[in-house]
N, C-alpha and C positions, 0 to 999 in steps of 0.2 A: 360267135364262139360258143362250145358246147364241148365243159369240161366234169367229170363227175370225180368227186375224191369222196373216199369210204373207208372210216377209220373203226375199227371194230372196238371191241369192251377190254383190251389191251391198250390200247391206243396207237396201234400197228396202222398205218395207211398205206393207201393206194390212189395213185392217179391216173385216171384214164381220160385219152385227152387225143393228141395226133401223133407221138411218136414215143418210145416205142410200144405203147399199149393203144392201139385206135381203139376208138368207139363207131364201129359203121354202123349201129341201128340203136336208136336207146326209146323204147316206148312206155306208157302207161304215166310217163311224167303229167299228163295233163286230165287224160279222161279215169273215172275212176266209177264203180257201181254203185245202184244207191236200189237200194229194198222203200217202194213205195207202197206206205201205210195208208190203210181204208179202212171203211166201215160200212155197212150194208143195211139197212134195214127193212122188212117184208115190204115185199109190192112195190120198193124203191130200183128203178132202171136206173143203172151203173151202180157207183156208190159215193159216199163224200171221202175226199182227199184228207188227211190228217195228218200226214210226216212223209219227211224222205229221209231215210237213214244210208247214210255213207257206211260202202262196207271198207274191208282192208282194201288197199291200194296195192299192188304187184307190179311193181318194176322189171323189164327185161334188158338187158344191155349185151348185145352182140359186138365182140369186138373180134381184133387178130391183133398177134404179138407181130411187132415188125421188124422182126431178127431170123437173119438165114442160119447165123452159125447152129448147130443142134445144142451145144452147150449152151447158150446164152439164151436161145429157146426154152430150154430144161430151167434153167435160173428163172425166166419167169413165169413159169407154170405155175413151180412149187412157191414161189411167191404168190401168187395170186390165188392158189390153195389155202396158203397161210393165214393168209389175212383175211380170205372169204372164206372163212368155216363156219358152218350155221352151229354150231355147238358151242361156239362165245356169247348166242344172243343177239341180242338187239347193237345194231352196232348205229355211228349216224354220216347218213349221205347228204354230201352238200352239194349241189349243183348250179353251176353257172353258167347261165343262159341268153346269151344277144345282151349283156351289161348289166343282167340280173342276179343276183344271190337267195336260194334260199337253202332249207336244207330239212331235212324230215328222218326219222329212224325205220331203220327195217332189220329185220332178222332175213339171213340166207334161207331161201327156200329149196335148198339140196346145196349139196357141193356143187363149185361153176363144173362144164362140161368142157370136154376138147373133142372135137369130130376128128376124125381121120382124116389126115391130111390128105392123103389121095397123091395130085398133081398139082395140088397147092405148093407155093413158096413158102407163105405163112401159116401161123399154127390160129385157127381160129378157135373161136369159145362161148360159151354161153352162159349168162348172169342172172337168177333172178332175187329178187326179194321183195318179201311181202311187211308191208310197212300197215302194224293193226292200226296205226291211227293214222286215217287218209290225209290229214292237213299239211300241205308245204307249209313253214312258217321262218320268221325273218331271223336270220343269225343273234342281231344284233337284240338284247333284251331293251325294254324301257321299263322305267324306272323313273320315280315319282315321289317326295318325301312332301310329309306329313306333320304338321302338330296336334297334338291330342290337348291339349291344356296348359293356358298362359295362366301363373302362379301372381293373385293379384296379391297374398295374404304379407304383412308387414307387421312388427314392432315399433312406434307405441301402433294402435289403431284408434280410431273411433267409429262410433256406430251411424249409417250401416255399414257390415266388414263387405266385403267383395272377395270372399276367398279364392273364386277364379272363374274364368269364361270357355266357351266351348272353343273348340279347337277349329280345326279348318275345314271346310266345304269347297272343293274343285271339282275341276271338269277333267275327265281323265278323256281321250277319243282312242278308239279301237278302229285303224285305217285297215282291219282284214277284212274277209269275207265274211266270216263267221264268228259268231261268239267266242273268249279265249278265257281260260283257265289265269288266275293272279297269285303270285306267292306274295306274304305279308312280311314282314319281318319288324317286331315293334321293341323297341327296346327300354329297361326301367329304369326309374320307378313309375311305377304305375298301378290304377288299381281299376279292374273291369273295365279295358278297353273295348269300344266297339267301332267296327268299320263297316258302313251302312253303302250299299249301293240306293242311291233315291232315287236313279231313274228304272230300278225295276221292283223298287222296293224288299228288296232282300238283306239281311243283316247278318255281322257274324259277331257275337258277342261271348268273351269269351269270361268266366265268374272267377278270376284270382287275382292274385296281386304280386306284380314281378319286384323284384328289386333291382339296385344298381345294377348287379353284375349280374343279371337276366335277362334274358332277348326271344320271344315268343315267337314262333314260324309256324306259318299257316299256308299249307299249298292244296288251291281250291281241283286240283285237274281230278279226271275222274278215275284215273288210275291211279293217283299219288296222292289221291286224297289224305290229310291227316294235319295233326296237330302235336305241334312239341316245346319244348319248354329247355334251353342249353341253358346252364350252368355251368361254367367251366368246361370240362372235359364231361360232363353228365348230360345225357340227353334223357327230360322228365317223357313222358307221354301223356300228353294234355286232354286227348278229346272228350275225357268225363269231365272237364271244366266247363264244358261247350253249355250257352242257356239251350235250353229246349225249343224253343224259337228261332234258333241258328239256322242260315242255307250257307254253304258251301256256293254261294256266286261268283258271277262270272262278268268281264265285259263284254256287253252289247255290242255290235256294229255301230260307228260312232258315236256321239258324246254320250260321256257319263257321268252325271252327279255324286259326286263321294263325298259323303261327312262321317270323320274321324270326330273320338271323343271319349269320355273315360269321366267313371266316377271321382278319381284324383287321382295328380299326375305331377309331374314338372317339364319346367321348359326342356329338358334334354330327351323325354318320354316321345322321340318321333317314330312315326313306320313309315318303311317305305315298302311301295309299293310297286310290282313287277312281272310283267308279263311280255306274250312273244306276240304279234301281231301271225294270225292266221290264212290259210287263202285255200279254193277250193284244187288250184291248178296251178301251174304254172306256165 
């Protein structure tokens, strides 16, 4: 089976699929270009390999409407105009493939086309978009929670006190292709939380102190990079909290070591943690 739905920055969709919208050709779902990065140095034959960068991805989808009436023809032109306008932006394609699901965003690269029908029955057409970030990835997010700090501290006490312990160390695994982008979400009380990747040794630590009714978001991608801080209806802008030592990481291609932790905290002080699993193809 080889279904694509395309719902645009309205939230308007479309199914293309075997009737009455066929899809007779749909390419670029798998192969995509990649700019290979070198280096060269005097008197060196060839040169050394360094990176391959994935460029945007461009999708093409050749379909025909399967409607003789001209009116019901007409109905779905302007439909399909509607809802594939490159002037809404980034919209997102999901595609389902031989029992597979994934789905990735693309902006229209022109308005779709209608060829002249000629001595055609059907009205055919032509689909592209250009998807800047080439990764397929999984519908379904994972998602992961967290404690930052078990509250050992009590009334009477004696001495030594144990005011409290670090929080948790797990293995998070990334079943994509490629490394993927994490959003945090931690919520307080809490005081300088940090969430440490250990198997790339990267940290994001972040220098404040939430309260109850605060809830810190941190989205590592590299377009949406940023840091915020809700209150209520108040969205603060955090990334001047950021220590200077801070990366913006990411998970690896399978397992990952993560310890959560925080100068002080209490038991309700979890984050969770959230990402899409990546792939180069589908």
């Amino acid at each position: 089976m080889r279904r694509l739905t395309y719902e645009n920055a309205r939230g308007e969709r479309i199914v293309f699929y075997l009737s009455p919208i066929l899809i007779e050709s749909l390419t670029g779902i798998g192969e995509v270009d990649a700019d290979l990065q070198g280096q060269k140095s005097p008197y060196q034959d060839g040169e050394t390999h360094l990176d391959a960068i994935l460029q945007p991805r461009f999708i093409d989808l050749e379909g025909s409407i399967l409607k003789t009436d001209l009116k019901e023809m007409k109905t779905y032109r302007k439909h399909i105009l509607r809802v594939c306008n490159p002037k809404l932006g980034l919209g997102k394609i999901t595609l389902e493939l031989d029992g597979d699901i994934k789905e990735i965003y693309g902006v229209l690269d022109g308005a779709p086309t209608f060829p002249e029908r000629g001595r055609d029955v059907w009205q055919k057409f032509l689909i592209t978009w250009k998807c800047p970030d080439p990764y397929w990835r999984d519908p379904q997010e994972v998602s992961r929670a967290l404690r930052a700090y078990e509250g050992k501290f009590t009334f009477p006490f004696t001495f030594p006190v144990q005011f409290g312990i670090e929080g948790d160390v797990t293995t998070l695994q990334n079943d994509g292709d490629t490394s993927t982008p994490v959003t945090i979400s931690i919520q307080g009380p809490i005081s300088r939380p940090m969430i440490e990747n250990r198997t790339t040794g990267k940290h994001i630590t972040v220098n404040t102190t939430l309260s109850p009714e605060e809830v810190l978001y941190i989205d590592t991608s590299r377009q949406h990079k940023h840091v915020e801080i809700y209150r209520g209806n108040h969205i603060i802008r955090a990334m001047g909290y950021l220590d200077h030592n801070s990366d913006f990481w990411e998970l690896e291609v399978g397992d990952n070591e993560i310890r959560y932790r925080a100068d002080e905290g209490l038991a309700e002080a979890v984050a969770a943690i959230s990402w899409h699993n990546q792939y180069v193809g589908m």
